[in-house]
N, C-alpha and C positions, 0 to 999 in steps of 0.2 A: 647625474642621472636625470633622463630626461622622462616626462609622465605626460602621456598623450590625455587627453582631454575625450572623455565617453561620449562628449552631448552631440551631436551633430551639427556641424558648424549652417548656421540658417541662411549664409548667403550663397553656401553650395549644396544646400538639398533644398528640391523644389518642393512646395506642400506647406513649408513652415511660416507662419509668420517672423518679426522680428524677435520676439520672446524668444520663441522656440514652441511655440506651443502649431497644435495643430487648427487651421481654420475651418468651418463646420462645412460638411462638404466633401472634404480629403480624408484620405485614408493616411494613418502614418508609416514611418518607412518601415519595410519588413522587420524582422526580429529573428537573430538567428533559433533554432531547435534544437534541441538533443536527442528527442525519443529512436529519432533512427540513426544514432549515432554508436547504439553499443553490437555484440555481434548477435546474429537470428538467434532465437531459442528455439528449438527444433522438440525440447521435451520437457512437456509441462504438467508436472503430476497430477493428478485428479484428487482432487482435498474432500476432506469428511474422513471418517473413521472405517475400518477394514473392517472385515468381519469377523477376525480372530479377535482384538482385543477386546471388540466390545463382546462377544463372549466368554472370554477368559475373566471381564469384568463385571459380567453378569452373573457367573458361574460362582466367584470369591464373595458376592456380594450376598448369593442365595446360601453359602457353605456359612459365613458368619452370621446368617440369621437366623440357620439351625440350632448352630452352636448356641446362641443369647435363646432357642427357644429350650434348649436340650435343658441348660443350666438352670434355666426358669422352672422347668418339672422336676429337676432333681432338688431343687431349692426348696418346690412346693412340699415334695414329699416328706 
């Protein structure tokens, strides 16, 4: 099994010194990307909360505070 070597060989890319490093001055060699490598998103949902649930959760939140205020005068009594 043969295993190519990643580094860029420095005596056939211009830019590098002998190391391999880059000299001040030069830019190093490109780098491949991904970002536009997967397919368009053409639909992007709009985030935050709907208006049904936060009132469905506004609505159960005010019905159990009745409830603990109902109980609290039937207690008192």
């Amino acid at each position: 099994m043969t295993h190519a070597n990643p580094d860029p060989d420095p005596y056939r890319t211009p830019g590098l010194d002998s190391g391999g490093s880059v000299p001040p001055g030069e830019t190093p060699p490109a780098e491949g990307s991904t970002p536009g490598a997967g397919p368009q998103e053409t639909h992007n949902p709009t985030t935050g909360w709907a208006k049904a649930p936060l009132i469905l959760i506004l609505l159960v939140a005010v019905l159990v505070a009745a409830m603990f205020a109902a109980m609290a005068l039937i207690i008192a009594l």
